[in-house]
N, C-alpha and C positions, 0 to 999 in steps of 0.2 A: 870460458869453460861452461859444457854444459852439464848438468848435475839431473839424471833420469832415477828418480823416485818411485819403484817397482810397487804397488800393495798388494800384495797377492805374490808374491813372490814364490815361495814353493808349490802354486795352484799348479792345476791340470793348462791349463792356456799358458800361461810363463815357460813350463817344461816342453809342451808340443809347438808352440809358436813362434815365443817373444826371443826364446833367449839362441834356437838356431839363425831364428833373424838376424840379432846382432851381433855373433859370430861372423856371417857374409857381411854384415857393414863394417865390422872392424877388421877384415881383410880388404875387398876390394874398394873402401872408402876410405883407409886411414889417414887419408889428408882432413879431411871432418871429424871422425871420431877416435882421434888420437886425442881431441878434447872433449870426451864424453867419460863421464865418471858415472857408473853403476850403483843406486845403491839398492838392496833389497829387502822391502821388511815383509813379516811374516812373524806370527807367533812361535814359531820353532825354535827351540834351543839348539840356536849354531850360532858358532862362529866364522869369519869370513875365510878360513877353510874348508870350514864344512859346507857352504855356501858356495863357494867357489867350484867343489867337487860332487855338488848337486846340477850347475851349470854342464860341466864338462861330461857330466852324465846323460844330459837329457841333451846338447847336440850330438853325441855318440848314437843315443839311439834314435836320433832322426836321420834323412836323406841328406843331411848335410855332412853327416860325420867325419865325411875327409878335411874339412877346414881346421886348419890351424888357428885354435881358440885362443891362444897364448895372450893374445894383448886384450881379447876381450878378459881375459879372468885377472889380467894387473891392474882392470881399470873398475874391478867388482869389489864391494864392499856390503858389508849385511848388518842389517838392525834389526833386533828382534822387540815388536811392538806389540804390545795391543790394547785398540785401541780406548780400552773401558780402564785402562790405569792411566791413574796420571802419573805416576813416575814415568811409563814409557811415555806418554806424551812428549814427556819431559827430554827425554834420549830426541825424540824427533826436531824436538826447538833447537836442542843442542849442536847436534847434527849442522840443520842448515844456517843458526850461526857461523859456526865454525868456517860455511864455506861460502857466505854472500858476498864476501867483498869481493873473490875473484868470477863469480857467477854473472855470465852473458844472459843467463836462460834456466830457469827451473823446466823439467817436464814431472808431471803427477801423474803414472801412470795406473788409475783404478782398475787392474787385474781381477776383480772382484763381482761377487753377483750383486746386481744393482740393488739388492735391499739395503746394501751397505753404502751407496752413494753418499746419502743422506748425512750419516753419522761421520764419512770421512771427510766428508766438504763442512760440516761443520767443524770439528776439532783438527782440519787446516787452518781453517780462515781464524782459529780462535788463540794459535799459537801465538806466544810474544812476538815474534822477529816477524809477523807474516805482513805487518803492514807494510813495513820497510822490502819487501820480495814481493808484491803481488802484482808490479807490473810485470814481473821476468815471470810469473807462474802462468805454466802452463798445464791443462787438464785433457788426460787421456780418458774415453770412456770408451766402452764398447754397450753395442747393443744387445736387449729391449730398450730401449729412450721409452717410458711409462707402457702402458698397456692399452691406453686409447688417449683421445687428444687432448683432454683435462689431465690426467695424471702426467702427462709430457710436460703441457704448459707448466704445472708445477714445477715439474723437476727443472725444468730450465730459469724457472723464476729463482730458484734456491742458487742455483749455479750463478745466474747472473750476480744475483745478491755478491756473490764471495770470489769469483773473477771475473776479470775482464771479459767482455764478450768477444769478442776477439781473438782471445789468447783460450778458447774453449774447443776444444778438437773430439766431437763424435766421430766415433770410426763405422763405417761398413766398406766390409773390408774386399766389400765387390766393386767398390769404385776405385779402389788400386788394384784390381789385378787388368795386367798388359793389355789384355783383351779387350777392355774397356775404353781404354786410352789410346787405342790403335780406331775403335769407332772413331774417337774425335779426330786423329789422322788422317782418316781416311773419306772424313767428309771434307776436310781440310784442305787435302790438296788436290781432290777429284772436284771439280767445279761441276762438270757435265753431273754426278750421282748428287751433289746439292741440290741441282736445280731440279732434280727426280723426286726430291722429298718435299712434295706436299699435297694437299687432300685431290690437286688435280691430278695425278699421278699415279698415288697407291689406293690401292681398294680396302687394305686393311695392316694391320700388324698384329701380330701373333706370336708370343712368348711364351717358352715351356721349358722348364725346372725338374729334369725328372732325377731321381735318385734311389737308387736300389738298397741302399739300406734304410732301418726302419728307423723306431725312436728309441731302443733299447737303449737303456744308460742314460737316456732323457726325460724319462717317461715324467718327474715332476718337475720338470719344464714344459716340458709339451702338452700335461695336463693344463697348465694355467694358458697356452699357448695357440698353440693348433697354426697349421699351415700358411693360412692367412694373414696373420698376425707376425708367423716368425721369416716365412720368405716372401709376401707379395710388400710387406710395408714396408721394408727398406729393399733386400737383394733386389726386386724385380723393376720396384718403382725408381731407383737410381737407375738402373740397364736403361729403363723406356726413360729416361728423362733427360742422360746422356746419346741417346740417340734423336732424340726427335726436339731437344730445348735448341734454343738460337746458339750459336757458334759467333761471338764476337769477337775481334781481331786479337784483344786482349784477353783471351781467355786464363786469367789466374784470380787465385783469392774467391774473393766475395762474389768477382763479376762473375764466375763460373757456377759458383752458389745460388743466384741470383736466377740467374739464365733456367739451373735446374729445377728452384723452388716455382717459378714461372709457370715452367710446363705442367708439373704436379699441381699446382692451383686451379690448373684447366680441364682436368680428367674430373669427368662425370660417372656418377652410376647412375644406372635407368630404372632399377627395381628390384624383388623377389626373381622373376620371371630369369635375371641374368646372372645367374650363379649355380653352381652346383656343389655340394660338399660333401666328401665320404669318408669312412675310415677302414681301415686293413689292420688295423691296433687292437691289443687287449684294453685299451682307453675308450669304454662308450661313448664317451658323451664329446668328443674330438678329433676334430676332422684330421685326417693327415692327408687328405686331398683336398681341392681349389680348383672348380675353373672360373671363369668369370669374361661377362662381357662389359667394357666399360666404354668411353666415345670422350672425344677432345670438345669441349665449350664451342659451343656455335660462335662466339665473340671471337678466337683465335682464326684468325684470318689463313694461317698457313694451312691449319689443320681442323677446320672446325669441321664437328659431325663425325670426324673419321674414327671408324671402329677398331679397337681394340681387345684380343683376345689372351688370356692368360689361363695357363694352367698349369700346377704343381701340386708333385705329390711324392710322399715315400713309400717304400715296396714296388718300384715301377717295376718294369723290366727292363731298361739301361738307366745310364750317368749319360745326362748330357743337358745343357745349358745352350739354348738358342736365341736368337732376336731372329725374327722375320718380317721382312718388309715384301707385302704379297702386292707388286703392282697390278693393275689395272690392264683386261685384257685388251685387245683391238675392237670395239664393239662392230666393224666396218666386215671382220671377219667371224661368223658363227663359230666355226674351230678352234680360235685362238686361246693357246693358256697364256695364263699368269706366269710371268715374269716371277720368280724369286731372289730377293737378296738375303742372304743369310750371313749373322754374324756365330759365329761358336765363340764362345765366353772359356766353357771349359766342358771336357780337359783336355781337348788339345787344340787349341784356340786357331782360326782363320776366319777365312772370306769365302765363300760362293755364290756365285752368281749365276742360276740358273733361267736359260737364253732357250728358243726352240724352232726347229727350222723343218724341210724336209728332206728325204736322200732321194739320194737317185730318181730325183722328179724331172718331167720337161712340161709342166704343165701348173699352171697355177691356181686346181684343184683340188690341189694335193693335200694331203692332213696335217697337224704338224705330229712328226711321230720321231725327229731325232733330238734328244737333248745337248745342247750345247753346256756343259757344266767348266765353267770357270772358278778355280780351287786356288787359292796361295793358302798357304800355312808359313804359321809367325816361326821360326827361330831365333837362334841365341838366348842366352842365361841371363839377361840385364836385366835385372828386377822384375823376374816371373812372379818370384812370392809376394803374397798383395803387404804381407807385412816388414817385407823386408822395404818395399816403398813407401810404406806410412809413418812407420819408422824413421825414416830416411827426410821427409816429411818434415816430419815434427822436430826432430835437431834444425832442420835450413831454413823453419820457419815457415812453409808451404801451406795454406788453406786449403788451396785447387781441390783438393779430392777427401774433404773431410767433406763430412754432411750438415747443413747449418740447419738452425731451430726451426726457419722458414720452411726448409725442405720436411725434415722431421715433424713438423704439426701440418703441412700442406697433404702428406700420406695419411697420418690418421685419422682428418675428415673423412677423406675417402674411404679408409677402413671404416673407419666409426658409423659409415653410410649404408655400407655392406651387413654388418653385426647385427641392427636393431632386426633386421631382420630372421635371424638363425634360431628363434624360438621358433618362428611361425616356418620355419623350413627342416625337409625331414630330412639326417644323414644318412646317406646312403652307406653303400659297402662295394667293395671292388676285390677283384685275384689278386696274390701275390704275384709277383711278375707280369702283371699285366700293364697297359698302356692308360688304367684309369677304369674310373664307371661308364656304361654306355651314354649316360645322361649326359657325363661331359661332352658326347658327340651329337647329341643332339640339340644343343645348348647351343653350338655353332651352325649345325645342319642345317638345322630351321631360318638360317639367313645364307642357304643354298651354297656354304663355303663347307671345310674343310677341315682339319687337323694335318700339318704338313709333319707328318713320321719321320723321325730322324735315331741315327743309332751313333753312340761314341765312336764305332767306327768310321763312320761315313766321312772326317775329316781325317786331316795329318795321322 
């Protein structure tokens, strides 16, 4: 039996996320999570009616509503904690007394803002019964993992301290959605596009995060935060580290962890000179825009030197999530463009592959002027939502696509390389609805490349 320990239970994340998730696992999984027992704490005066009728409320008002919640809400149960009494402590020891003997698996899921990591992980680790469980415990986190590479390293020094390292599951929750995983597919079984990915190959790669809404409703997150820090150091640096880390035969666990903290180890920044940063916020002092140039370690044989381009920002003018692998023109031909490979992450995820030829030529003067665009778009419902697979995850025991401390402190060098710099840099500002500052195009221009414009529509 596995026993899922919610903290944060009546949060904003629990009701929009956790709990339509494991509504679809306790439909189309119930061979697994027919031995998943829910429990939820939260300070809230309920009981596991009221608790139960809080769940069924918040997949009703989600896109999942039509699921039949029925066996998820048999298998929910509610504690009302918190955590500064020790009488409730006391409820929580009790609790998982009551149910170790037949427990395969604790999961601790900290639904919570990380200031609270600290005080939960300790008066976990500090319960009676927790010696005798803390191989079966398991810890849910979501991110910030700290605010640069000292405050990480702590926070994972205090975790290691109180569990296994092993049994410790950061989540970004970019590395389970399908789209990502369909990268590793699709290097997988395409040998000819493997052997396309490396520095002899591509001229550059290019990553862009746009999103049309702002930081409203965030704004003291985003105050402490900024663009940077909230999407380049996990969202973007897992996309580039799942596309461009080695693919070993056994890709699971550690060894996928491993592969990714790899790659991250080996990104460079070059200076001031390769960043750009703006805001479109009533937040002065906070970017809500990033672009940045960074390059692969000359030491990486696959990819050394090879430039890398990223940029995100809120108030763009679409939704859309790209990876671009810009090959290397024909240098033999003056005319020749680049080859494009594009991945869409979201939101409506595929492949294309842009080829270019000419029409109606009889002559091999000719320009190249028709594009050859090669499109598949993913279907089927099999774990679209990135939480319905991390979830999923974490009951079977699965590492593969949680983010490990190597990866998490291998980004915030990198951040932390970028920052020293942002006193001695001035923030810019940019339109609503626009595509960014001009600066961001200049930032690439000056190495005679480009910005590859894309719109939600352009795919499925």
């Amino acid at each position: 039996m596995t026993y899922l320990y919610i903290f944060g239970a009546a949060g904003d994340l629990s009701q929009r996320k956790i709990y339509p998730a494991l509504a679809e696992l306790f439909v189309n999984y119930e061979d697994v999570f027919s031995n998943v027992k829910v429990i939820g704490c939260a300070r809230r005066e309920w009981d596991d009616e009221k608790y139960r009728e809080f769940i069924h409320e918040s997949i009703g008002s989600s896109e999942k509503s039509k699921l039949d919640d029925s066996k998820l809400l048999e298998n929910a149960n509610f504690l009302n904690i918190d955590f500064e009494k020790d009488k409730d402590i006391l409820k929580l020891n009790n609790s998982i007394t009551h149910t170790h003997q037949d427990a395969d698996r604790y999961i601790f899921y900290f639904a919570v803002t990380p200031e609270i990591f600290p005080l939960l992980t300790e008066k976990l680790a500090g319960l009676a019964i927790y010696k005798d469980i803390k191989s079966k415990a398991n810890l849910l986190i979501e991110k910030p993992f700290g605010e640069d590479y000292d405050s990480a390293a702590d926070l994972f020094s205090l975790l290691k301290e109180n569990f296994n390292q092993e049994n410790i599951l950061p989540i970004d929750h970019v590395l389970n959605k399908k789209a990502l995983i369909d990268i590793l597919h699709f290097r997988r079984f395409n040998q000819i596009i493997e052997n396309m990915l490396s520095k002899e190959h591509i001229d550059h790669v290019q990553i862009t995060y746009a999103e049309k809404r702002g930081v409203e409703g965030r704004e003291n997150f985003y105050k402490k935060t900024g663009a940077l820090r909230d999407m380049v150091q996990g969202h973007i640096f897992e996309a580039l580290a799942v596309l461009l880390g080695d693919i070993p035969d056994d890709y699971t666990g550690s060894v996928s962890q491993s592969s990714r903290a790899k790659l991250l180890k080996d990104l460079e920044f070059g200076g001031k000179d390769d960043f750009v940063i703006a805001n479109a916020s009533e937040l002065e002092s906070t970017e809500t825009f990033v672009a940045l140039k960074l390059k692969i370690s000359p030491q990486n044989q696959r990819f050394g030197d090879m430039p890398i381009y990223i940029r995100t920002g809120k108030y763009m003018n679409d939704n859309y999530f790209d990876v671009n692998i810009v090959f290397k023109k024909n240098e033999k031909q003056p005319d020749s463009r680049n080859p494009v490979l594009t991945f869409r992450i979201s939101p409506n995820s595929g492949i294309s592959f842009n080829l270019w030829t000419a029409e109606n030529s009889y002559t091999l003067e000719s320009q190249p002027e028709q594009l050859i665009k090669l499109t598949h778009c993913y279907r089927g419902n099999e774990m679209k939502d990135a939480y319905v697979a991390l979830l999923f995850d974490a009951v079977v025991g699965s590492q593969t696509f949680f983010v490990s401390e190597d990866e998490i402190l291998a980004s915030w060098k990198v951040i932390d390389s970028i920052r020293k710099h942002y006193e001695s840099t001035k923030l810019g500002t940019y339109i609503h609805g626009s595509t960014g500052p001009l600066a961001s195009y200049e930032l690439i221009q000056q190495d005679n490349r480009d910005w590859i414009e894309q719109s939600s529509s352009d795919f499925c």
